[in-house]
LUMKOLZA-214991 format. One line per field, with one value per residue: residue in three letters; residue number from 1; x, y, z of N, C-alpha, C, O, CB in turn. Coordinates in nm, 4 decimals, padded with zeros to 6 digits. Glycine has a CB too. Example, Ala and Ser with C-alpha at 12.3 -4.5 7.8 and 13.67 -1.06 7.14 Angstrom:
BEGIN
r	[ALA,SER]
k	[1,2]
n.X	[01.3190,01.2850]
n.Y	[-00.5690,-00.2250]
n.Z	[00.7800,00.7080]
ca.X	[01.2300,01.3670]
ca.Y	[-00.4500,-00.1060]
ca.Z	[00.7800,00.7140]
c.X	[01.3200,01.2900]
c.Y	[-00.3300,00.0030]
c.Z	[00.7800,00.7870]
o.X	[01.4236,01.3409]
o.Y	[-00.3319,00.1138]
o.Z	[00.8465,00.8039]
cb.X	[01.1308,01.4084]
cb.Y	[-00.4473,-00.0598]
cb.Z	[00.9046,00.5725]
END
This chain:
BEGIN
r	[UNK,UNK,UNK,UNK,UNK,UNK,UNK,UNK,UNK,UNK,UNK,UNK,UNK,UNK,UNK,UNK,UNK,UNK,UNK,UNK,UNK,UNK,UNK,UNK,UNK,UNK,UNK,UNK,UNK,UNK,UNK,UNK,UNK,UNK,UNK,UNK,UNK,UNK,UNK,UNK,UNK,UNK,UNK,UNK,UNK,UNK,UNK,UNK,UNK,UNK,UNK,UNK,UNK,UNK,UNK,UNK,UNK,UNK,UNK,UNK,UNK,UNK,UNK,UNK,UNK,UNK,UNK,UNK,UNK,UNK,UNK,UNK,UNK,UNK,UNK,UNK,UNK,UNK]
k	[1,2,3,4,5,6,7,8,9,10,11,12,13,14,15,16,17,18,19,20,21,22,23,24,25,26,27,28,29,30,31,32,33,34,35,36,37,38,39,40,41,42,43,44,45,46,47,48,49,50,51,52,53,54,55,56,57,58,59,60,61,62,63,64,65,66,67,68,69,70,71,72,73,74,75,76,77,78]
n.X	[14.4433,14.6394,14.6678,14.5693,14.7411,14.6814,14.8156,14.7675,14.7245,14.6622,14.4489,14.2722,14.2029,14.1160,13.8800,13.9367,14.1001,14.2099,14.1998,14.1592,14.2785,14.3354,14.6279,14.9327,15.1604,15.3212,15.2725,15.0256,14.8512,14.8393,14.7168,14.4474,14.3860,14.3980,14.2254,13.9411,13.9427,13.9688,14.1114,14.2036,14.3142,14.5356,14.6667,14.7455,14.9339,15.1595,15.3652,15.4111,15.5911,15.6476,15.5457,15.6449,15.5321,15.6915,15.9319,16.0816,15.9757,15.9844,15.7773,15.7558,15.7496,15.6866,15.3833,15.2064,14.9087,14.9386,15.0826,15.1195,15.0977,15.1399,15.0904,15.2144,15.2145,15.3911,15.5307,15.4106,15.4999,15.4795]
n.Y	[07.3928,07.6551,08.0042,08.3205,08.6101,08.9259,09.2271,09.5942,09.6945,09.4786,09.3521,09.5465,09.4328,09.1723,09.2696,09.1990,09.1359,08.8607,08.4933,08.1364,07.9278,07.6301,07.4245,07.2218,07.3811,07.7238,07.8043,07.6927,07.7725,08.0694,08.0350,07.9657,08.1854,08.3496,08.2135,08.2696,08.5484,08.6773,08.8500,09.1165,09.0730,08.8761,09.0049,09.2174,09.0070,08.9826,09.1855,09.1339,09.0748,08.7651,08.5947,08.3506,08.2259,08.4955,08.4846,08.5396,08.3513,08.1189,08.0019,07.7268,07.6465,07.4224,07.4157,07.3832,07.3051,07.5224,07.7517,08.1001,08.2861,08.5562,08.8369,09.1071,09.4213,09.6100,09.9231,10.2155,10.5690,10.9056]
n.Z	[12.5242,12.4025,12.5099,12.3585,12.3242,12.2302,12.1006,12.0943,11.7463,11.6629,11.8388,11.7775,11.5002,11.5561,11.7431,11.9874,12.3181,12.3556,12.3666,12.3083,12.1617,11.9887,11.8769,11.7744,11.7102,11.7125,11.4501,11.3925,11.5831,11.5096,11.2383,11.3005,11.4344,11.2100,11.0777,11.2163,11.2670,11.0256,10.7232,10.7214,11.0228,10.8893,10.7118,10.8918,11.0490,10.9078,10.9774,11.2456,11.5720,11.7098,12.0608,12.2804,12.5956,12.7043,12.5216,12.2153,11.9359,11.6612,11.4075,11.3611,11.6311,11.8967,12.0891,12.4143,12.6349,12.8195,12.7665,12.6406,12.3673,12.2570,12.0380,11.8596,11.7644,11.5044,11.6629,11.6899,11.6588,11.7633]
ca.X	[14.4388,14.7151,14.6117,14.6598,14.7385,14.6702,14.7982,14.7913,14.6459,14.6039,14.3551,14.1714,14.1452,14.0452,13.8273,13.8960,14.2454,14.2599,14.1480,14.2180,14.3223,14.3886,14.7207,15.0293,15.2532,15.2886,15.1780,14.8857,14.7820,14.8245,14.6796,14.3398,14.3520,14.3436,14.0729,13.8554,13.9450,13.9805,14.1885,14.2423,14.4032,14.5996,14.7488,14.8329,15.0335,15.2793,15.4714,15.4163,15.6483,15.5409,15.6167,15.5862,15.5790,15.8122,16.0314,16.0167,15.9425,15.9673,15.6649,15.7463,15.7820,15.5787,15.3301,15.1665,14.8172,14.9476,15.1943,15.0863,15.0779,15.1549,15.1137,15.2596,15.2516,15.5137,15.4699,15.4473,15.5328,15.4158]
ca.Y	[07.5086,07.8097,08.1528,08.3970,08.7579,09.0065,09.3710,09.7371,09.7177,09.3293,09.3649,09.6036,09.3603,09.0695,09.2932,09.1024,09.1184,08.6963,08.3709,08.0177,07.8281,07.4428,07.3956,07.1821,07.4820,07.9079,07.8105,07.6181,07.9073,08.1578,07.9953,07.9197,08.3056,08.4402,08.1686,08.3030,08.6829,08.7605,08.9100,09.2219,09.0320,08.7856,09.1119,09.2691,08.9594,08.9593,09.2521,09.1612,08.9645,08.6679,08.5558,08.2680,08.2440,08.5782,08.4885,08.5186,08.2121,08.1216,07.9607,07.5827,07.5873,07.3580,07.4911,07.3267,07.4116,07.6722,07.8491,08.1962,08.3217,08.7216,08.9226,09.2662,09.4573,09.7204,10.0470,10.3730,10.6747,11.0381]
ca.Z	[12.4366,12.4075,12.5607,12.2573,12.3672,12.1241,12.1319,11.9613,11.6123,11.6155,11.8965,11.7075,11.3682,11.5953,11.8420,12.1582,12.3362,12.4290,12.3016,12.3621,12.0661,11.9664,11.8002,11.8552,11.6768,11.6969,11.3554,11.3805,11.6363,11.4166,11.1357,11.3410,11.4583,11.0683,11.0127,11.3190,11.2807,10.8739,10.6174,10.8112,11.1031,10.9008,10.6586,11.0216,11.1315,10.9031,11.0280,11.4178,11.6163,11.8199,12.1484,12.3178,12.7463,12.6855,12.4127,12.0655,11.8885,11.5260,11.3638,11.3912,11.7708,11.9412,12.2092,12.4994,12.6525,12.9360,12.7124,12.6462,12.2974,12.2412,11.9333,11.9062,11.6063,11.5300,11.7443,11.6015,11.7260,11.7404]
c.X	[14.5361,14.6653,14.6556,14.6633,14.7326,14.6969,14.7562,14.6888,14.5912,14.5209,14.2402,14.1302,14.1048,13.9374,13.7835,14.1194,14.3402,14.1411,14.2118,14.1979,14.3969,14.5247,14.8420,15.1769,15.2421,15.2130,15.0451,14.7932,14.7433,14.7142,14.5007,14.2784,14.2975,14.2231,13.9376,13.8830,13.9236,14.0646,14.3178,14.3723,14.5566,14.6667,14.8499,14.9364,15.1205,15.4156,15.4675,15.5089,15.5807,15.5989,15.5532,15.6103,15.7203,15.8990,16.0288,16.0304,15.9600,15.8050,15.6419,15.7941,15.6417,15.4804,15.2418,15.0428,14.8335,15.0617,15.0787,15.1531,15.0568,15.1700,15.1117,15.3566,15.3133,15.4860,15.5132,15.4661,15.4389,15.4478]
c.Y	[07.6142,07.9405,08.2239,08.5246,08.8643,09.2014,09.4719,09.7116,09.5615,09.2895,09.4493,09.5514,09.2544,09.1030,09.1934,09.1119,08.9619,08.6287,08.2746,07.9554,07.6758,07.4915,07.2804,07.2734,07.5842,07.8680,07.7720,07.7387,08.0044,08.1433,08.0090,08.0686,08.3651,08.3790,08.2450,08.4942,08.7477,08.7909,09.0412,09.2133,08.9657,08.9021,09.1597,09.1727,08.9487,09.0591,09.2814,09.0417,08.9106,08.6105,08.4408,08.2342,08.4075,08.6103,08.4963,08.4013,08.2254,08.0185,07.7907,07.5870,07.5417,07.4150,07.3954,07.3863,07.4990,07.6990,07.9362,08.2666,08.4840,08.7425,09.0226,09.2814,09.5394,09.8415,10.1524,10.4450,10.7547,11.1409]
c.Z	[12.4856,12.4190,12.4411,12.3261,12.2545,12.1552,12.0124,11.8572,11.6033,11.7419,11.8421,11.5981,11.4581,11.6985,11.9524,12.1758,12.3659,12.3706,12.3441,12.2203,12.0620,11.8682,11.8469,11.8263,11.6883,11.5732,11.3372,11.4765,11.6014,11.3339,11.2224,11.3678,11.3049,11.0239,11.1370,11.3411,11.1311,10.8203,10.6729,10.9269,11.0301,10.7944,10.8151,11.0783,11.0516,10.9007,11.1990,11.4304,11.6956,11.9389,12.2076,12.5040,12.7376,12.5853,12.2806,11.9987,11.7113,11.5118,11.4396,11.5222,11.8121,12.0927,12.3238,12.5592,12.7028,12.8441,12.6474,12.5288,12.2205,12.0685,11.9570,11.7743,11.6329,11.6151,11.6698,11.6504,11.6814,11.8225]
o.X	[14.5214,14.6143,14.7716,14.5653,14.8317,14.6197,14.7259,14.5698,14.4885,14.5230,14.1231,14.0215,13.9940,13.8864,13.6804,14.2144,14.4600,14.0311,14.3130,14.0827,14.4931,14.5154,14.8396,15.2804,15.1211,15.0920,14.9660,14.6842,14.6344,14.6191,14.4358,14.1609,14.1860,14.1346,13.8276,13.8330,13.8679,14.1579,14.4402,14.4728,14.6663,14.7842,14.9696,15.0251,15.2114,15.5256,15.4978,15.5191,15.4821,15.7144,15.4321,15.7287,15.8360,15.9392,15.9348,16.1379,15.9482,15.7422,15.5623,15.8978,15.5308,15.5414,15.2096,15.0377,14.7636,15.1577,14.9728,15.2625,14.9666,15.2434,15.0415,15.4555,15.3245,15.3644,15.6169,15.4524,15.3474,15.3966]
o.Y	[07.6616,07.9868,08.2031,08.5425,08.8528,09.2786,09.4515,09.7088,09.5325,09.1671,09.4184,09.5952,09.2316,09.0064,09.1387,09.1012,08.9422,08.6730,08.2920,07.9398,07.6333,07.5892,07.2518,07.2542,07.6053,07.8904,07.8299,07.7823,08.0504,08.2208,08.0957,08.0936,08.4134,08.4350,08.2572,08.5512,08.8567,08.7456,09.0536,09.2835,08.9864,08.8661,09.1438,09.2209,08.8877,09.0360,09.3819,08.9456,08.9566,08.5710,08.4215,08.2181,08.3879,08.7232,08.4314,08.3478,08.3316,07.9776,07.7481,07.5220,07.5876,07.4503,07.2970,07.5091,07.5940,07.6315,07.8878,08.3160,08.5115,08.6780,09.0702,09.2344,09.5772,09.8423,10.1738,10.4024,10.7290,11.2516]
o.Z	[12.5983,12.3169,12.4056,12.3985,12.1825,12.2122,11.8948,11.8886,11.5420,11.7549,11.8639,11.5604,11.4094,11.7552,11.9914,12.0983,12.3863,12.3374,12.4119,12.1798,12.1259,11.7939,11.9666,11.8901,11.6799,11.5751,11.2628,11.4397,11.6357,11.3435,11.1639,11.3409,11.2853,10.9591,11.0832,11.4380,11.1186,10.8866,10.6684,10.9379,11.0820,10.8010,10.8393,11.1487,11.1078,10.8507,11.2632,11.3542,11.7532,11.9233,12.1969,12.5336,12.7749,12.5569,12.2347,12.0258,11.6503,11.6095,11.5232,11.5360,11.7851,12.1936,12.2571,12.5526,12.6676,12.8815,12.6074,12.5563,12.1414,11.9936,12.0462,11.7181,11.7495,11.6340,11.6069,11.7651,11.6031,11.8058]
cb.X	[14.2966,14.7784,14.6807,14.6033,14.8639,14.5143,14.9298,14.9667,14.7540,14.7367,14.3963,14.1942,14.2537,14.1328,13.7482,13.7714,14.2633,14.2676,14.1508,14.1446,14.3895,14.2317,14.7671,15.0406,15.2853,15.4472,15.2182,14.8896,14.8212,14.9262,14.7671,14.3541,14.4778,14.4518,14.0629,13.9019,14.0805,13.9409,14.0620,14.1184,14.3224,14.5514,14.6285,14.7367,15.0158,15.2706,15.4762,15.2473,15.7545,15.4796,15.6461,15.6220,15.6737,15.8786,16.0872,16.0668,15.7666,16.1268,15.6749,15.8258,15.8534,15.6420,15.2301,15.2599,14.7341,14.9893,15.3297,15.0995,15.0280,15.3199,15.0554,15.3593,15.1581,15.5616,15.5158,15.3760,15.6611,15.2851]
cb.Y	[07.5657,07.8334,08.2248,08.4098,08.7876,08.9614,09.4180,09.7382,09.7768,09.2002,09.3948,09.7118,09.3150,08.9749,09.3519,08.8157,09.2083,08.6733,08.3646,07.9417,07.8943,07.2973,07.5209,07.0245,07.4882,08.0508,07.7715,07.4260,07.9574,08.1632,07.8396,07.8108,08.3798,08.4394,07.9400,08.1910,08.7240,08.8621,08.9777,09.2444,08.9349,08.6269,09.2532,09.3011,08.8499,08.8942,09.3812,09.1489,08.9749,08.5325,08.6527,08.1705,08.0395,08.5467,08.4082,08.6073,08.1650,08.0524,07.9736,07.4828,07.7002,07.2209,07.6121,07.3099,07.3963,07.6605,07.7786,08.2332,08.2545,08.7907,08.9193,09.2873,09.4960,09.7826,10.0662,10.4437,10.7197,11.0316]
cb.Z	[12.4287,12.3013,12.7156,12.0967,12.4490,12.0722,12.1893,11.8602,11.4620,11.5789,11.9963,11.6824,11.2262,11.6402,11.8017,12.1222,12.4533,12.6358,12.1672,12.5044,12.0095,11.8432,11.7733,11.8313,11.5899,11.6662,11.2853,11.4603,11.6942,11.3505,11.0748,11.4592,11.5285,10.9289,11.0118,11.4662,11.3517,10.8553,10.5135,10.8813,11.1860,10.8860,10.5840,11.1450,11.2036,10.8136,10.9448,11.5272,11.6600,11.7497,12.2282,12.2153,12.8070,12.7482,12.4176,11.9704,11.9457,11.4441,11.1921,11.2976,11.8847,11.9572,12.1470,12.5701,12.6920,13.1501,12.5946,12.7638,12.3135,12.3384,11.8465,12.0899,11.4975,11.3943,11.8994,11.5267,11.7150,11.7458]
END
């Protein structure tokens, strides 16, 4: 299972900052997060970028169980 990391606002729609998810893609990770968090979350991810061990990833990359799964929604100022 892939560690998900969750920051900012998409820690607050999934209240919890980490999870361990089944997938063999970012997508299938994703996908398992909006089914196990809601509407709320899965509106919020589609203006966060995603990273994967560090880097940003597109959807169809493949993930492995110890790779480490970041979301991080836009930051706002003030």
């Amino acid at each position: 299972m892939a560690r998900l990391r969750l920051f900012a606002a998409a820690r607050e729609a999934a209240g919890t900052s980490h999870d361990e998810l089944s997938g063999a893609t970012v997508r299938e990770i994703l996908e398992g997060a909006c089914s196990r968090y809601g509407q709320e979350f899965e509106a919020l991810l589609e203006t966060c970028q995603v990273w994967c061990n560090g880097e940003p990833v597109a959807p169809n990359t493949s993930v492995c169980e110890d790779d480490e799964i970041a979301v991080l929604p836009p930051v706002s100022g003030g």
